[in-house]
LUMMAR-108351 format. One record per residue (C-alpha): x, y, z; residue number from 0; residue in one letter. Coordinates in Angstrom, 2 decimals. Layout:
BEGIN
@c1:X c2:Y c3:Z pos:NUM code:a;
...
END
This chain:
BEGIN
@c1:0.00 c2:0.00 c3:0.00 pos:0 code:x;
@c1:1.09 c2:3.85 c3:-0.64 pos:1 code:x;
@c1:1.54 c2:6.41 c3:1.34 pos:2 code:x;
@c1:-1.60 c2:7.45 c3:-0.78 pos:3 code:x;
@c1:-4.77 c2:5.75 c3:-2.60 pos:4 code:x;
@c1:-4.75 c2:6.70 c3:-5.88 pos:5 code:x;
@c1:-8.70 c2:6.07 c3:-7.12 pos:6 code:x;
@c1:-7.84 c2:6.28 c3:-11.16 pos:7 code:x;
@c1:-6.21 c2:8.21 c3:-14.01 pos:8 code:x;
@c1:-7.60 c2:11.48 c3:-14.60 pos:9 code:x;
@c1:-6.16 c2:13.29 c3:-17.65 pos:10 code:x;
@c1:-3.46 c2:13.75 c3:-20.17 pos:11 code:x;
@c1:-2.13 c2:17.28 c3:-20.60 pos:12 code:x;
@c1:-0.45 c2:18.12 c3:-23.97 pos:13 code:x;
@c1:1.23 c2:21.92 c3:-24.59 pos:14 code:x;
@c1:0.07 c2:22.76 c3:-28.28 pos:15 code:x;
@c1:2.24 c2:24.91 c3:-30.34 pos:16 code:x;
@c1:-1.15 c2:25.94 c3:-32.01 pos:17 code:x;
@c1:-4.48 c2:25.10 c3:-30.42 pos:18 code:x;
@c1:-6.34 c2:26.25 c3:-34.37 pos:19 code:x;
@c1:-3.92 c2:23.72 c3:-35.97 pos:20 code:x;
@c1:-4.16 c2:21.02 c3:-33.18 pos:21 code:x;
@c1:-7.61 c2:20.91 c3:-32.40 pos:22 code:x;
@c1:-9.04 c2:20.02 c3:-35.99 pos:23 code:x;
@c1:-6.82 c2:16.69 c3:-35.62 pos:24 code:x;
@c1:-7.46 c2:15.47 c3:-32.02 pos:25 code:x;
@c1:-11.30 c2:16.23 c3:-32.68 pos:26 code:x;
@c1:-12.29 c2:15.91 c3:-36.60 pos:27 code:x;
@c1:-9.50 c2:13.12 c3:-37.51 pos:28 code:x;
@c1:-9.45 c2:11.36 c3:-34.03 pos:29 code:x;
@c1:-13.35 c2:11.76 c3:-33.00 pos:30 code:x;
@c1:-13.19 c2:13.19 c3:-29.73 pos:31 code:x;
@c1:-15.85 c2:15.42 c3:-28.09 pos:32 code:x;
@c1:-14.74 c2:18.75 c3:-27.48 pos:33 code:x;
@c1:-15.80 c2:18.77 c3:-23.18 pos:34 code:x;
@c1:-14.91 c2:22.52 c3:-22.01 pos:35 code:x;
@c1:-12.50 c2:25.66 c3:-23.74 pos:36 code:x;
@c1:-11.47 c2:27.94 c3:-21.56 pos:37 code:x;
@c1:-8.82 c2:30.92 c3:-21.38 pos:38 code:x;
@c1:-5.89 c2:30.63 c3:-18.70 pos:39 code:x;
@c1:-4.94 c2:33.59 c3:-16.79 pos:40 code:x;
@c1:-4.74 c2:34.82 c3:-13.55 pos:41 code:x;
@c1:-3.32 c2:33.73 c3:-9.93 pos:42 code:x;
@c1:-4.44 c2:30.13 c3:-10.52 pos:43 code:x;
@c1:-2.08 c2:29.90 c3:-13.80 pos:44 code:x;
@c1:0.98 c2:31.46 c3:-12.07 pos:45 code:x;
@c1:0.43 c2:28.89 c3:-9.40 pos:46 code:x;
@c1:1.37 c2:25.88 c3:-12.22 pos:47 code:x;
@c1:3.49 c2:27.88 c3:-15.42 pos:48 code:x;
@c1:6.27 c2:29.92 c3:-15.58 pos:49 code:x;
@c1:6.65 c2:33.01 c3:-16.04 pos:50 code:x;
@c1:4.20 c2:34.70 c3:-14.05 pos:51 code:x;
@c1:1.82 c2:36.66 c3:-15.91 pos:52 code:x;
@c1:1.33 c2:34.24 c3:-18.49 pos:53 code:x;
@c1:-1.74 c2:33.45 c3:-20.51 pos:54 code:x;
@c1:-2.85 c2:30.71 c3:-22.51 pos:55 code:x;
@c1:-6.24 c2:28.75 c3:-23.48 pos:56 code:x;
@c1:-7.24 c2:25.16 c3:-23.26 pos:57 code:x;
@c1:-9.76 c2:22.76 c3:-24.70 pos:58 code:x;
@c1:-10.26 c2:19.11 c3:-23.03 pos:59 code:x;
@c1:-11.65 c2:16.55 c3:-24.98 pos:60 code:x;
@c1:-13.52 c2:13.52 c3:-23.97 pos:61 code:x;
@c1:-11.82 c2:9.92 c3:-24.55 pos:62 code:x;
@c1:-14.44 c2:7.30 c3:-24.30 pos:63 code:x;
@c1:-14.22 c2:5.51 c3:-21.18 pos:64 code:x;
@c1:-14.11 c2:8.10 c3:-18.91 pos:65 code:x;
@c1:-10.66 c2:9.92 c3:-19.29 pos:66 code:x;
@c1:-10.01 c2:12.69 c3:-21.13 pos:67 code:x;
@c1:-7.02 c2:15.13 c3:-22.42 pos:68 code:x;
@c1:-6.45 c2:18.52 c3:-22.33 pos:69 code:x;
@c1:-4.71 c2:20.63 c3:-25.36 pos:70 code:x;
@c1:-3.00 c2:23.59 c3:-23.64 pos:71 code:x;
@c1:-1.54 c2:26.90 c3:-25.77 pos:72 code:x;
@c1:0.59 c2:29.14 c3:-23.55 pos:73 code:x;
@c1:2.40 c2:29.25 c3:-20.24 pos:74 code:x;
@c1:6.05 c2:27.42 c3:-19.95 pos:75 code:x;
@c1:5.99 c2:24.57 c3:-22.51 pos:76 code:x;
@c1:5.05 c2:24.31 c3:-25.77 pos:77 code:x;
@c1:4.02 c2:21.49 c3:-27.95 pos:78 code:x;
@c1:7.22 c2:21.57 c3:-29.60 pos:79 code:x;
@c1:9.44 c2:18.23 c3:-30.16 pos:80 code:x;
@c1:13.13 c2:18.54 c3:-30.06 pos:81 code:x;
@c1:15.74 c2:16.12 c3:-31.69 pos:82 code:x;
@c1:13.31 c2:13.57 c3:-32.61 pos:83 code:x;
@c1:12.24 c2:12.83 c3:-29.08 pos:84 code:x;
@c1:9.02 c2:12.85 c3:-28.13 pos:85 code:x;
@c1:7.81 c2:14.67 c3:-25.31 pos:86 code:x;
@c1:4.99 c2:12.19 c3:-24.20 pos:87 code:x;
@c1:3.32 c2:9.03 c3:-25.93 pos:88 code:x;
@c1:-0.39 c2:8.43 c3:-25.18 pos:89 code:x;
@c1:-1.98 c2:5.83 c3:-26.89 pos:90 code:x;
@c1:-5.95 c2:5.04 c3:-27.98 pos:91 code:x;
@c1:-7.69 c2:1.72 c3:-27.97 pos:92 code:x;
@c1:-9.63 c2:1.43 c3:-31.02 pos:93 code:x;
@c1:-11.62 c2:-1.81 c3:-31.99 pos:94 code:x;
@c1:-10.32 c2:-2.45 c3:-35.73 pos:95 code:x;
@c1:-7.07 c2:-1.14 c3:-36.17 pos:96 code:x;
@c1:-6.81 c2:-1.87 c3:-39.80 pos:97 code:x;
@c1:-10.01 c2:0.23 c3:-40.46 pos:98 code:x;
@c1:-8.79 c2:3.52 c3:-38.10 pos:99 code:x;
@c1:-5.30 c2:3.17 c3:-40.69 pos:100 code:x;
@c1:-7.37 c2:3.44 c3:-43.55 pos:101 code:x;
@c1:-9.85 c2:5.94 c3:-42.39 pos:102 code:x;
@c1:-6.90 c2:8.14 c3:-41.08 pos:103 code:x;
@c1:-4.57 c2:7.73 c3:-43.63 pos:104 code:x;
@c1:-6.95 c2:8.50 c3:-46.45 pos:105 code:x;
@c1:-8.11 c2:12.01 c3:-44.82 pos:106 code:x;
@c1:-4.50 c2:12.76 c3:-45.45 pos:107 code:x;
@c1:-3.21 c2:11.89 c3:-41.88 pos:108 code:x;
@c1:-0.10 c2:10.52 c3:-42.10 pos:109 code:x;
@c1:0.85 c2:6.88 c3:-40.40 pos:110 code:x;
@c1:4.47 c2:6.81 c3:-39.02 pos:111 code:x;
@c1:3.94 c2:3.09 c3:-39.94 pos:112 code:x;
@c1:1.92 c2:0.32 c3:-40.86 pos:113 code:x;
@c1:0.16 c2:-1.55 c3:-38.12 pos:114 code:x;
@c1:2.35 c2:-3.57 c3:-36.57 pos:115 code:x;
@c1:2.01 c2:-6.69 c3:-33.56 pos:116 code:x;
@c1:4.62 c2:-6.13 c3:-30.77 pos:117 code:x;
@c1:4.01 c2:-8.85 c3:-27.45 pos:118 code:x;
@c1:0.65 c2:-9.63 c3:-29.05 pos:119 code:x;
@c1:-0.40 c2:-6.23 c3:-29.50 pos:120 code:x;
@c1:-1.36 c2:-4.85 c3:-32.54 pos:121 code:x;
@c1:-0.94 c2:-0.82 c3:-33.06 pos:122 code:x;
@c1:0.12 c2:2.07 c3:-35.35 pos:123 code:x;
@c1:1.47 c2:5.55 c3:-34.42 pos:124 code:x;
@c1:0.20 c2:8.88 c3:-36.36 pos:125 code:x;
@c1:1.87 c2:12.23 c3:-35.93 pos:126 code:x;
@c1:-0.18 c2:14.92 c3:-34.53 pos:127 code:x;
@c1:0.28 c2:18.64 c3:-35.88 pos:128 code:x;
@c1:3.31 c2:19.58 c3:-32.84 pos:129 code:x;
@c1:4.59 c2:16.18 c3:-34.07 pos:130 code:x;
@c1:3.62 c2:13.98 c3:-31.14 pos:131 code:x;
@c1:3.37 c2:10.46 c3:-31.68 pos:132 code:x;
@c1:-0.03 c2:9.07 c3:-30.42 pos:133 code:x;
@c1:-0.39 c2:5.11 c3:-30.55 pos:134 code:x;
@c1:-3.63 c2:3.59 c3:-31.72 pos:135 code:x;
@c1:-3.88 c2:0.22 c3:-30.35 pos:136 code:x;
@c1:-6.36 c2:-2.80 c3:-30.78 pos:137 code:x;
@c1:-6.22 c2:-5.40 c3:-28.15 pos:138 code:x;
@c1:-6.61 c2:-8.77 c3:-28.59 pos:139 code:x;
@c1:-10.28 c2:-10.59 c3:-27.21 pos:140 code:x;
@c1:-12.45 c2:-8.81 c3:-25.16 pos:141 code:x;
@c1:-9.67 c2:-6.66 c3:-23.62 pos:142 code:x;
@c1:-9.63 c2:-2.75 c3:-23.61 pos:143 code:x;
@c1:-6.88 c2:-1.41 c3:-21.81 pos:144 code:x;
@c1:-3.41 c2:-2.83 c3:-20.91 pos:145 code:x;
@c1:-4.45 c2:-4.25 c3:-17.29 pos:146 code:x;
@c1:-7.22 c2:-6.68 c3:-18.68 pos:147 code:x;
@c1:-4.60 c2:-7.38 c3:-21.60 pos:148 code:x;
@c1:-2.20 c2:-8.65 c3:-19.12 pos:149 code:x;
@c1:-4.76 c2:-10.19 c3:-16.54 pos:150 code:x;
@c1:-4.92 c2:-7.59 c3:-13.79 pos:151 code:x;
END
């Protein structure tokens, strides 16, 4: 047991170079429900960016199952990736892999590869406009998230 209980995941946080340019792609190409926008300012931003006075805006989305991710212009970070590294990975479970490829791929999103099975697992990675990699993943049987994949 932890020093805390930890009741789930909440939300993935992604700094946007461009929230215009990103959005379309995370909500028209991926399918996700736009949940809240809202502009950043104030006390309660200085509390989590740097520099202090900084301003931004944010849009979360809505992931079926229950989590969601938030797109986030401004403050200290930016969407940007440097050297080929990528500044976070998330991945979405889809239920045919081979038909989110095709779908994607022929509204002119580009695939980084073909889907591919690693440890029984088939997926595919697209680039997103900052040049993130997100995974789409299709898991084998009735599973639909890496815990009931590997039993847990």
């Amino acid at each position: 047991m932890g020093l805390i209980s930890v009741r789930n995941f909440s939300h993935v946080s992604a700094y946007v170079t461009n929230l215009e340019r990103s959005l379309p792609f995370y909500r028209d190409a991926l399918g996700l429900e736009v949940l809240f926008e809202t502009e950043l300012a104030g006390p309660g931003l200085d509390a989590v960016t740097q520099p202090k006075g900084a301003s931004g805006r944010m849009v979360g989305l809505q992931v079926p199952g229950g989590m969601s991710i938030e797109l986030i212009q401004g403050g200290r970070r930016t969407g940007n990736v440097e050297a080929g590294h990528d500044t976070m990975i998330f991945s979405l479970c889809v239920d045919d892999l081979d038909a989110a490829h095709e779908s994607l791929t022929q509204a002119g999103v580009e695939a980084v590869q073909p889907p591919t099975e690693i440890a029984g697992l088939r997926m595919f990675f697209v680039r997103d406009p900052d040049g993130r990699r997100i995974e789409l993943i299709e898991f084998p049987g009735q599973a639909t998230c890496v815990s009931e994949f590997h039993g847990a």
